[in-house]
C-alpha positions as CSV (number, residue, x, y, z in Angstrom):
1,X,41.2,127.1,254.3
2,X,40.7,123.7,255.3
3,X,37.2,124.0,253.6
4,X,39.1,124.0,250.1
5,X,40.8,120.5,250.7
6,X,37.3,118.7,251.4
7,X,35.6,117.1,248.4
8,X,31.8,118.1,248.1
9,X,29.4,115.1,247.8
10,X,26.3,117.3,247.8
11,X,25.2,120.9,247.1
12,X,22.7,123.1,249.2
13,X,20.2,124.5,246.4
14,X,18.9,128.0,247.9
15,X,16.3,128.6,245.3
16,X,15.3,132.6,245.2
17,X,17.8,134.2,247.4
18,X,15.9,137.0,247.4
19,X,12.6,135.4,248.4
20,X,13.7,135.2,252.3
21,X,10.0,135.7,254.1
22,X,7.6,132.2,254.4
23,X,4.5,134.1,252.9
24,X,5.9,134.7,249.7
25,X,7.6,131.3,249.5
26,X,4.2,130.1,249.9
27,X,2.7,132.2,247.3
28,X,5.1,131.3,244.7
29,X,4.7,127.7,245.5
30,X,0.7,127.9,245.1
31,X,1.3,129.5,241.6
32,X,4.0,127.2,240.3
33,X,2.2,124.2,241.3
34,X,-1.0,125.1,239.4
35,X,1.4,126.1,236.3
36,X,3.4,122.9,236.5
37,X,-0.6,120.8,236.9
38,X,-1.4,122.6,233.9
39,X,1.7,122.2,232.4
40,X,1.5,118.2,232.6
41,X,-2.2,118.2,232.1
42,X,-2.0,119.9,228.9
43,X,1.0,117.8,227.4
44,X,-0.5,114.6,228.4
45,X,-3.6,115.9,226.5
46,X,-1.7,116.5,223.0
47,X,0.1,113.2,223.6
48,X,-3.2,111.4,224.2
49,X,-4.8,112.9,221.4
50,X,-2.3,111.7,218.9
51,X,-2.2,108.2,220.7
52,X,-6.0,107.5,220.5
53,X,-6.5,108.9,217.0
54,X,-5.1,107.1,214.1
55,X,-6.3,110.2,211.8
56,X,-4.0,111.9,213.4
57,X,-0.4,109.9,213.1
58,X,1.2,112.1,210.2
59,X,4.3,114.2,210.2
60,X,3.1,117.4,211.6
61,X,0.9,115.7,214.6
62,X,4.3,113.1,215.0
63,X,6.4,116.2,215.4
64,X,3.7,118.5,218.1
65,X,3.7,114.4,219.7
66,X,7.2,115.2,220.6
67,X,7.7,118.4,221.1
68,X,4.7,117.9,223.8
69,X,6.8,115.3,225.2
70,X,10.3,117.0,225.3
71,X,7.6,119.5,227.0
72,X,6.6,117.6,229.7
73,X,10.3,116.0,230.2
74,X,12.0,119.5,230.6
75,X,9.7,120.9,233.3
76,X,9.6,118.0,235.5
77,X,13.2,117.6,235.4
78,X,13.4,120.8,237.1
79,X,10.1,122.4,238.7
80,X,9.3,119.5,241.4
81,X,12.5,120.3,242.7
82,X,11.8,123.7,242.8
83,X,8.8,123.1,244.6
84,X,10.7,121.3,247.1
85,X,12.8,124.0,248.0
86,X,10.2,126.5,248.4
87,X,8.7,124.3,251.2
88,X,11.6,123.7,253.1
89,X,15.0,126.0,253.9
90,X,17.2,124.6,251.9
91,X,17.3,121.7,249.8
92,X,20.2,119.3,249.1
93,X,20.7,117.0,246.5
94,X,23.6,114.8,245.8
95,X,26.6,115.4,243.3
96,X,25.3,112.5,241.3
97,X,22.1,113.7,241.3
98,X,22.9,117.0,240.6
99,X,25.3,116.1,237.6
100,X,22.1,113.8,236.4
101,X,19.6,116.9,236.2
102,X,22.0,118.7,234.4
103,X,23.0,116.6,232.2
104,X,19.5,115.8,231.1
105,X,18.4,119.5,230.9
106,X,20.8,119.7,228.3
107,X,19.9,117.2,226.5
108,X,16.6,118.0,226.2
109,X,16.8,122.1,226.0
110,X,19.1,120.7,222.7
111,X,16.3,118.0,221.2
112,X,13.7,120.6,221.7
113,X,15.6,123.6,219.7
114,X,16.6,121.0,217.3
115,X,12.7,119.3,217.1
116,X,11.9,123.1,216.2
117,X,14.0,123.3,213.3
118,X,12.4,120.0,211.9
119,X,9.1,121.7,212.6
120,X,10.3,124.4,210.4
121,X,11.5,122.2,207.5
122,X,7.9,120.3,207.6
123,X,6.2,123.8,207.0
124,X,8.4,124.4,204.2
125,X,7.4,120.8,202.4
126,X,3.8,121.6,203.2
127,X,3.4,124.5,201.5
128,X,6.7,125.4,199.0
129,X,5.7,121.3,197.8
130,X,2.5,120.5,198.7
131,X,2.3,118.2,196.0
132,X,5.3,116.1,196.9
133,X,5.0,116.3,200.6
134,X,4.2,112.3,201.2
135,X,6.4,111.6,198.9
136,X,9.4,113.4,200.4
137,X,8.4,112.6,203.9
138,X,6.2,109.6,205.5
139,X,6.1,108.4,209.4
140,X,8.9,106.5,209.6
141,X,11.0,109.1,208.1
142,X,10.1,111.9,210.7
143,X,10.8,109.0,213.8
144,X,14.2,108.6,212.1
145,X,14.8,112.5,211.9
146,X,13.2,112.7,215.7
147,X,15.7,110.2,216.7
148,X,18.3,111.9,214.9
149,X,17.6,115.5,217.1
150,X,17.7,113.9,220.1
151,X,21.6,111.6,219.3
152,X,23.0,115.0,217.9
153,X,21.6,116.7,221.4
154,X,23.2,113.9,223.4
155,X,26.3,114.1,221.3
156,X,26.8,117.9,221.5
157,X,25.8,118.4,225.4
158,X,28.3,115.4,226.1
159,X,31.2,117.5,225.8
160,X,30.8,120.3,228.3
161,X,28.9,118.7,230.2
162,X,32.4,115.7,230.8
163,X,34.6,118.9,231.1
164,X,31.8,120.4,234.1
165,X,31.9,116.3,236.3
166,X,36.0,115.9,235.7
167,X,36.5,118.8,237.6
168,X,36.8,119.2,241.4
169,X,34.3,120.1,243.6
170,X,35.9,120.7,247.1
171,X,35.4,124.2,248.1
172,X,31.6,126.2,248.5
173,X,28.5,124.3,248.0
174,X,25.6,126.3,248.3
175,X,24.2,126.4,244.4
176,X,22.2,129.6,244.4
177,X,20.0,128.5,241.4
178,X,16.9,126.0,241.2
179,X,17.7,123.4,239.4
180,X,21.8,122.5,238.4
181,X,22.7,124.8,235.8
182,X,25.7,124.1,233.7
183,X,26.9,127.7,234.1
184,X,26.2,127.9,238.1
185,X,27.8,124.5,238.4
186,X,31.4,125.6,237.2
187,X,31.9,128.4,239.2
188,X,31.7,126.2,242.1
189,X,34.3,124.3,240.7
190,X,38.2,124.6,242.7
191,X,40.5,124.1,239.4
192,X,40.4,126.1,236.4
193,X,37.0,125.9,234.7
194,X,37.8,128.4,231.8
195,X,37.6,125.6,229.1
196,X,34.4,124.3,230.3
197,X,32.8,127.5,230.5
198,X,33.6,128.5,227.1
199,X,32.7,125.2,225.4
200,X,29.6,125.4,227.4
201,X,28.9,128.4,226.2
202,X,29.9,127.6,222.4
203,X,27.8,124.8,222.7
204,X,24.9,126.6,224.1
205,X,25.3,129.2,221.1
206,X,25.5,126.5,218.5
207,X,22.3,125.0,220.2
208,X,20.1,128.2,220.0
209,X,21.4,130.2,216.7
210,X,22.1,126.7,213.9
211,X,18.6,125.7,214.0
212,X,17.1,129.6,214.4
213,X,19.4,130.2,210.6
214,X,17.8,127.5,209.2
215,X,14.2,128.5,210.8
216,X,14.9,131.7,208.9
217,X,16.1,130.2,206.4
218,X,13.0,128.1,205.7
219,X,10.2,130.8,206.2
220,X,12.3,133.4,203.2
221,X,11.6,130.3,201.4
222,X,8.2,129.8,202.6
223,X,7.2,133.5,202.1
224,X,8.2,133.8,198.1
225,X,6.4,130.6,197.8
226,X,3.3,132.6,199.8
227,X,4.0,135.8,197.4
228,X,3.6,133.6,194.5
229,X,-0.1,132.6,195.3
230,X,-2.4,134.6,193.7
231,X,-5.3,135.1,195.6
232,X,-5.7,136.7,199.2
233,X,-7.4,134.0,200.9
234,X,-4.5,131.4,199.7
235,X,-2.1,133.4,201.0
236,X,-3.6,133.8,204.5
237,X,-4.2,130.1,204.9
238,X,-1.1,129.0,203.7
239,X,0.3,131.5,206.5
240,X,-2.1,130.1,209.3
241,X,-1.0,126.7,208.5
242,X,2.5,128.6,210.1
243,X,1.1,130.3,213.2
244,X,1.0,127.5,215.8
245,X,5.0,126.9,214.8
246,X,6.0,130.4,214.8
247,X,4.2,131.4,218.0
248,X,5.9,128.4,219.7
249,X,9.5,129.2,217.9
250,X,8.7,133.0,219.3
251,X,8.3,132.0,222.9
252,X,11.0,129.6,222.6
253,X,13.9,131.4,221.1
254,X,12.9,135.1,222.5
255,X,12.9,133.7,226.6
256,X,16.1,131.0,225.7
257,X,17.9,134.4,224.9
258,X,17.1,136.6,227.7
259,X,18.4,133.3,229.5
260,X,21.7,133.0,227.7
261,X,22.3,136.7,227.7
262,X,21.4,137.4,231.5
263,X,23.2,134.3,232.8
264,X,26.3,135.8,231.1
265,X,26.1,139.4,232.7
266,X,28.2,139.8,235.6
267,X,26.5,142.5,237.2
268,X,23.2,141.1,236.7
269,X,21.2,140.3,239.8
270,X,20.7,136.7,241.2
271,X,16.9,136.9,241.1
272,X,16.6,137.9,237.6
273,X,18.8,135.7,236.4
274,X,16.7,132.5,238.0
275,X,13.3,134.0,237.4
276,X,14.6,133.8,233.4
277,X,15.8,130.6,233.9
278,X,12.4,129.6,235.7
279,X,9.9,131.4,232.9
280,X,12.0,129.5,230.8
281,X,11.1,126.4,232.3
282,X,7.2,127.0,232.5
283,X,6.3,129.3,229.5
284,X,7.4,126.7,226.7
285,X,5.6,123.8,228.0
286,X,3.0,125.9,229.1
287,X,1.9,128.0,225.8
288,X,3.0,125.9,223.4
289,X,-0.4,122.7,224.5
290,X,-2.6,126.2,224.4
291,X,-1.3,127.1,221.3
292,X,-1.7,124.2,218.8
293,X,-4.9,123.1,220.7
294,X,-6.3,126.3,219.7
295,X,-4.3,126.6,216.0
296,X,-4.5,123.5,215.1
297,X,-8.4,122.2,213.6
298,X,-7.4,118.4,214.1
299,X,-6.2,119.1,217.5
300,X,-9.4,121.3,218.6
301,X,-12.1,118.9,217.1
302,X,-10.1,115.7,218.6
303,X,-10.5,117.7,222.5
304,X,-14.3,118.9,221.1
305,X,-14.7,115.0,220.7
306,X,-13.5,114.2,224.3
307,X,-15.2,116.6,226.3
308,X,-18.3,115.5,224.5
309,X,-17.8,111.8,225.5
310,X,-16.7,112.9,229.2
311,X,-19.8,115.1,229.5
312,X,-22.6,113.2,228.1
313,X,-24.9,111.3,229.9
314,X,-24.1,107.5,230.1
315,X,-26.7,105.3,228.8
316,X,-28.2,101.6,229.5
């Protein structure tokens, strides 16, 4: 009882509470450290690509730019600490710390799902107006609506995420999750945290399924401009000029579900619900370099050109 009246300062972060035995600890910790290398090796590629090649600074490459960033953010925001916790028996991290990794998960789970929506909108110019594209959109535009996705992800995360700190933490504080998790925070929490949870839930619904309408709602308009082409070969590579996007939106949206809809299941066991929060966490950032390296011709032919400077001979 006395155990209620002390204020936490720091939580006890248990990881997989089903993963108990050191061998398997160790396994999981060789795989997720060669994911998360691969992870940050092939986001700092794209970013590198579109840095050193001026070609390559247009709307479309501006927008994989930063989703390849938001990439890169995302999982080391939460995977090192993972892999901290699968070396040792517990982890513990501050309050502060803990209310600082949340907070910026949010943020940038928001940016992303909103980034994906622009994507969508810059398919729909490309090929519903080809012939007004650069004059609809330019560089500086797109900065200015990157800018925009990530202040109307700070703004909307803000809210829940003020209700989830104001609230006292003086009772358990062993967080059975990975990383801090807006939902596993507040049921920690000693007062009444039904407001927070249902604005973080609101929030996290208006986050996934307002930029997945308009997603949709671009690609009906993309496909009766597709319809419209005559010829077979125009309509397939107007379509393939769509792949790399939809693939990523696929991955993105499908795994963000089975996150929001697991997390939300009572009965639903511990294990499963962080191994959906932790594929979450890899397969994005970890497809979506693959993806548009392979989709994408500027993108392949840029790497081509830097393996081919790496591997030839230098001369004097």
């Amino acid at each position: 009882m006395n155990q209620s009246n002390q204020i936490v300062h720091e939580f006890i972060m248990v990881g997989f509470p089903g993963i108990q035995d050191r061998y398997s600890k160790n396994i999981l910790f060789g795989v997720l450290l060669i994911v998360y290398l691969c992870i940050v090796l092939g986001n700092l590629l794209i970013m590198f690509a579109y840095l050193s090649d001026q070609t390559m600074h247009t709307p479309m490459y501006m927008l994989i730019f930063s989703l390849a960033l938001l990439d890169l953010m995302s999982s080391t925001t939460t995977v090192p600490k993972l892999l901290s916790i699968l070396t040792l028996e517990s982890a513990m991290i501050s309050i502060t710390a803990c209310f600082t990794q949340m907070f910026l998960y949010g943020i940038l789970k928001a940016a992303e799902s909103f980034l994906l929506g622009l994507m969508a909108y810059d398919r729909y110019l490309a090929i519903c107006k080809p012939l007004h594209y650069f004059r609809i959109t330019n560089n500086n535009l797109v900065w200015k609506l990157i800018f925009c996705c990530w202040a109307f992800a700070f703004c909307i995360v803000v809210t829940p995420m003020t209700l989830t700190v104001r609230l006292p933490f003086c009772g358990p504080n062993k967080l059975v999750h990975f990383f801090c998790d807006h939902s596993t925070m507040i049921k920690l929490a000693c007062g009444d945290h039904l407001i927070s949870t249902y604005t973080g839930l609101i929030v996290s619904l208006l986050v996934m399924v307002a930029p997945l309408f308009y997603v949709v709602y671009s690609y009906v308009k993309i496909l009766k401009s597709v319809f419209k082409i005559e010829s077979s070969h125009g309509r397939l590579k107007a379509l393939s000029t769509c792949s790399s996007h939809l693939l990523v939106l696929s991955v993105f949206y499908l795994i963000g579900s089975g996150v929001l809809i697991s997390s939300r299941i009572s009965n639903s066991s511990v294990d499963v619900r962080i191994m959906a929060a932790l594929l979450q966490n890899v397969t994005p950032p970890l497809v979506n370099p693959i993806v548009y390296c392979l989709n994408t011709k500027e993108m392949k032919a840029r790497f081509m050109k830097l393996l081919t400077l790496k591997m030839s001979p230098h001369r004097h």
